[in-house]
Backbone as CSV, one residue per row, in Angstrom:
resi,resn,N_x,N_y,N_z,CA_x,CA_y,CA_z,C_x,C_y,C_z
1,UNK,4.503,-13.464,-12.730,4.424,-12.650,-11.518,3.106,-11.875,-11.544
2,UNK,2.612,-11.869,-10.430,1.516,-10.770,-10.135,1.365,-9.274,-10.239
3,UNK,0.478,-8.764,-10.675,0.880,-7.430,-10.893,-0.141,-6.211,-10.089
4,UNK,-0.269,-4.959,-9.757,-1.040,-3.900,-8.926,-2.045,-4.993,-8.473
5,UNK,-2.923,-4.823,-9.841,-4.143,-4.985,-9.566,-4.323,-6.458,-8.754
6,UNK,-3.370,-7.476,-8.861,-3.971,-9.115,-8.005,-3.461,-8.418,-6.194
7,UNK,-2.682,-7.439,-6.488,-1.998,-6.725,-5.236,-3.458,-6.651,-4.054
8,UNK,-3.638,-5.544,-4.808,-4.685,-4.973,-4.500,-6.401,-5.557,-4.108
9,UNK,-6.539,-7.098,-4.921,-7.357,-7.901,-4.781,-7.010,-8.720,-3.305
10,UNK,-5.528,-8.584,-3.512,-4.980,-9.843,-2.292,-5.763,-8.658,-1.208
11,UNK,-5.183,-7.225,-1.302,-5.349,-6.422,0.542,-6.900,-6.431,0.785
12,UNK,-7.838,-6.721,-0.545,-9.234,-6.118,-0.004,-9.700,-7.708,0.593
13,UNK,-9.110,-9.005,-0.015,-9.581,-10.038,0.489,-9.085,-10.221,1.756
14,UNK,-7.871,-10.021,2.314,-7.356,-10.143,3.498,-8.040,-9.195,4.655
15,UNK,-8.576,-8.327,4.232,-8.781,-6.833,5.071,-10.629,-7.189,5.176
16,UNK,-11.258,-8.445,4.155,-12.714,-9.158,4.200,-12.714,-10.129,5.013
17,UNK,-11.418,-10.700,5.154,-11.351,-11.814,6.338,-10.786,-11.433,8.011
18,UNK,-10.816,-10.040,7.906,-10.443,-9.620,8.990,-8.912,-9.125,9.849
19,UNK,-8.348,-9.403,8.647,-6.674,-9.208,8.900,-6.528,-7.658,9.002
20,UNK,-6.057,-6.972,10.065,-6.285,-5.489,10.338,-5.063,-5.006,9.505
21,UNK,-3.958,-5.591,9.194,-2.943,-4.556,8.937,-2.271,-6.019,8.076
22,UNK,-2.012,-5.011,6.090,-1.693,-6.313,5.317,-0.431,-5.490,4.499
23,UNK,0.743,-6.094,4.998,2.340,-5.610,4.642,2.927,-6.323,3.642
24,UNK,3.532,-5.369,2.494,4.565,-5.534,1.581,5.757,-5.186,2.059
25,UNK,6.645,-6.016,1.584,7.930,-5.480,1.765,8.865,-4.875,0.065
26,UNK,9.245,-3.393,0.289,9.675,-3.282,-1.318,10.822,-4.042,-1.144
27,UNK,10.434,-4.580,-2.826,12.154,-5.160,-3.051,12.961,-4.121,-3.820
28,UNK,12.987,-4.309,-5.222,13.865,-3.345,-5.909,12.810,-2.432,-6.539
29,UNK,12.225,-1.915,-5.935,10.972,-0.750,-6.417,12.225,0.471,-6.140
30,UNK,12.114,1.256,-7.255,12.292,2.460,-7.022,11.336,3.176,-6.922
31,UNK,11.574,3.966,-5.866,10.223,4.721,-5.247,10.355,6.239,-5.534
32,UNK,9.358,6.396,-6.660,9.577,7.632,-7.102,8.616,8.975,-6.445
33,UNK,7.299,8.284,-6.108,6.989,9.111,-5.098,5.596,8.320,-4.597
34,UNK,5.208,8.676,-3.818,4.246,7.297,-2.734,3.088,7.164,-4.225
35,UNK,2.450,7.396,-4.565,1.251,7.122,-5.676,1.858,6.596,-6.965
36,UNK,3.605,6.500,-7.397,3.957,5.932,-8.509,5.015,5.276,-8.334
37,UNK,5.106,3.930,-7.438,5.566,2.601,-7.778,6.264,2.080,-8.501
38,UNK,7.347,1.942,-8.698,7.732,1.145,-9.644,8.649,-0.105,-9.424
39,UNK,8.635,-1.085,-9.374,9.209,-2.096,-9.429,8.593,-3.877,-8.760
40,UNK,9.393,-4.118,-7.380,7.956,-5.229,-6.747,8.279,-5.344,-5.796
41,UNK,7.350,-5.841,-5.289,6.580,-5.852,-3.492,6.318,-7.519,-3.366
42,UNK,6.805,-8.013,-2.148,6.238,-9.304,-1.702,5.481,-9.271,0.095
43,UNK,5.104,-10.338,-0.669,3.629,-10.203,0.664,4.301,-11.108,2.420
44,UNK,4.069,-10.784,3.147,4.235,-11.851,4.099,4.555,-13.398,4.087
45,UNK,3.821,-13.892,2.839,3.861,-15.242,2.404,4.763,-15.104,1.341
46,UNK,5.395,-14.442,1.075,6.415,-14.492,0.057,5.917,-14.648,-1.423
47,UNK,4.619,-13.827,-2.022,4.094,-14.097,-2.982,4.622,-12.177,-3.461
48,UNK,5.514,-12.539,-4.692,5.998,-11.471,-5.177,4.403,-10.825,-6.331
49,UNK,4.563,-9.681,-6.685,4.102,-8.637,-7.052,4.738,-7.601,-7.635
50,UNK,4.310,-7.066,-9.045,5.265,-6.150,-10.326,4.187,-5.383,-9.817
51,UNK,5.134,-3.803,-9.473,4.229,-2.472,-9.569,4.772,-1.802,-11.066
52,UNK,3.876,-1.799,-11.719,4.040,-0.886,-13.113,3.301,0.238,-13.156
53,UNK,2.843,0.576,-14.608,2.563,1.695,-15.033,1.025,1.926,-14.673
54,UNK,0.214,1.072,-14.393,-1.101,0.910,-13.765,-1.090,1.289,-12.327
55,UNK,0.199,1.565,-11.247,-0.097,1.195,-10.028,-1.333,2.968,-9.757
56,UNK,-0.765,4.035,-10.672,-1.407,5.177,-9.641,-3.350,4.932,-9.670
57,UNK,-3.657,4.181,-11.461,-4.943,3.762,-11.339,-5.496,3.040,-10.435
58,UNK,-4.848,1.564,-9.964,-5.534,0.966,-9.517,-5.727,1.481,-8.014
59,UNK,-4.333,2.235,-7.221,-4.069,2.556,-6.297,-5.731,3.217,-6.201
60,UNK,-5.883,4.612,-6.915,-7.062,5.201,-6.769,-8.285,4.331,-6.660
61,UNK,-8.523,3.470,-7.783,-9.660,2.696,-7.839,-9.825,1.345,-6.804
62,UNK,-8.974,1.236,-5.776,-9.193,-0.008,-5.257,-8.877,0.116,-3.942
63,UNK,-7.935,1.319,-3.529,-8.085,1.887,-2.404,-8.732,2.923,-1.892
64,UNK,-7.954,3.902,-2.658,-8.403,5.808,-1.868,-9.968,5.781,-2.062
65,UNK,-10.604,5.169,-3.629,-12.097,5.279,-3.433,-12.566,4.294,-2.393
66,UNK,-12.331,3.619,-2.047,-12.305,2.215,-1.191,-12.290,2.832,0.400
67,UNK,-11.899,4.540,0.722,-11.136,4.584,1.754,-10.487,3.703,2.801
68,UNK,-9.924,2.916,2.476,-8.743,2.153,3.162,-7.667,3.055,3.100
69,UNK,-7.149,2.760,4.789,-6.375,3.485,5.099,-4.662,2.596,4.431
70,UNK,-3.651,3.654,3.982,-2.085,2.455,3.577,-1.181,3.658,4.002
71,UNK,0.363,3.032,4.140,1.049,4.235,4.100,2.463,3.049,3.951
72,UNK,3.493,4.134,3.658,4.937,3.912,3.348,5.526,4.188,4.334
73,UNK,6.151,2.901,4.906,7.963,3.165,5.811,8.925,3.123,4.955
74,UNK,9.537,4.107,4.494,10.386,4.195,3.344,11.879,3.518,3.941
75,UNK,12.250,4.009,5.288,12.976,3.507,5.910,13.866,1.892,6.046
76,UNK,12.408,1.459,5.994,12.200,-0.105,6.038,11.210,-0.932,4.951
77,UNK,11.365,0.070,4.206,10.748,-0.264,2.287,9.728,-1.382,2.904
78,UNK,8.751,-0.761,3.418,7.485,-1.475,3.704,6.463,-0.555,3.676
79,UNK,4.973,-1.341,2.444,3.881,-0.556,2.142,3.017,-1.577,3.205
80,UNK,2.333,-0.581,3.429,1.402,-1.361,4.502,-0.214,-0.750,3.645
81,UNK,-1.217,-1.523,4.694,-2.724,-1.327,4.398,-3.731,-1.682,5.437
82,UNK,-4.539,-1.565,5.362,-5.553,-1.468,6.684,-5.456,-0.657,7.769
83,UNK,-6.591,-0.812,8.724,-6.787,0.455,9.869,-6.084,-0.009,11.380
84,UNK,-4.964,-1.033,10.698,-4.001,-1.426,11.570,-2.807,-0.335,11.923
85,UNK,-2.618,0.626,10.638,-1.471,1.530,10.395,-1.175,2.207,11.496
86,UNK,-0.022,2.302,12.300,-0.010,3.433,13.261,0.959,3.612,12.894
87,UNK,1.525,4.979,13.475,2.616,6.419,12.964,3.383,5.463,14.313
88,UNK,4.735,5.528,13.116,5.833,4.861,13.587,6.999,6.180,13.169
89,UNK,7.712,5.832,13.522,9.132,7.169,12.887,9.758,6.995,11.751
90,UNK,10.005,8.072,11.238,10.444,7.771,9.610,9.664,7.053,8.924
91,UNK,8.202,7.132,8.905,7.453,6.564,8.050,6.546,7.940,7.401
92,UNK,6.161,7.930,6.551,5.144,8.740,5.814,3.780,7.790,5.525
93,UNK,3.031,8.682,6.607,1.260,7.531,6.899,0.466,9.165,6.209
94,UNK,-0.319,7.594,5.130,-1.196,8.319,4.288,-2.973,7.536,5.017
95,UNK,-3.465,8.373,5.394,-4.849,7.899,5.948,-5.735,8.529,5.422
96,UNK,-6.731,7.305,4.604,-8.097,8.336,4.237,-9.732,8.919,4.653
97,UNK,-9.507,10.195,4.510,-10.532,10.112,5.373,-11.993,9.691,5.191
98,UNK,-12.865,10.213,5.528,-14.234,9.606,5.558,-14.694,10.475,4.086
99,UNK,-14.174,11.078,3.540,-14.958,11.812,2.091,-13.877,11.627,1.003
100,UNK,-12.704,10.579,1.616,-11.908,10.037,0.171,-10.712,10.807,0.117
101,UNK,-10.522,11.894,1.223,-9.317,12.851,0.995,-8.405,12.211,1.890
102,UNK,-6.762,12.612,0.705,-5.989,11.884,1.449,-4.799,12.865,2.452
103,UNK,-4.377,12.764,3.567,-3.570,13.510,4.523,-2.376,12.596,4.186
104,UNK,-1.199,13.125,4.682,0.116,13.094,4.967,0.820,13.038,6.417
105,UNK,1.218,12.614,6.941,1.947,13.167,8.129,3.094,12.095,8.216
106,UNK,4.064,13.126,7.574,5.320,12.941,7.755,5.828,13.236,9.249
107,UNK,6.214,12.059,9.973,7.209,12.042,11.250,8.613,12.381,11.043
């Protein structure tokens, strides 16, 4: 199985070919709080993904410095990515801004 980091390779290649908005669906991740991951995520194409003990590094190093925008529908255990994201209900959208800082806005 794949793990953060091929995760994270998959959203920046998809988001290089132009795909605006690139969705996981959690499976049995317990979600302990949006930056620490734990369990796995599959992609649209059904290519599963292990979030471990690496996810808060790579998260930092491959997104937030990256500013790409991602956020969590906890609701509907879906992590999303790209500047496709719009504020839906019961989702918690994390958007970064232009100097790397990250906001919240819980609906």
């Amino acid at each position: 199985m794949k793990n953060e980091w091929s995760l994270f390779a998959a959203v920046h290649q998809r988001l290089a070919a132009g795909q605006t908005l690139v969705t996981f669906s959690l499976n049995e991740a317990l979600v302990l709080r949006p930056d620490d991951l734990r369990g796995t995520v599959q992609d649209e194409q059904g290519e599963a993904y292990e979030l471990g003990e690496d996810y808060p590094q790579a998260l930092q190093s491959c997104i937030r410095d990256q500013r790409i925008s991602w956020g969590i529908q906890f609701v509907d255990r879906v992590l999303q990515f790209g500047p496709g994201i719009t504020a839906l209900p019961n989702r918690a959208d994390f958007e970064i801004g232009p100097e790397g800082e990250s906001t919240i806005d819980l609906d």
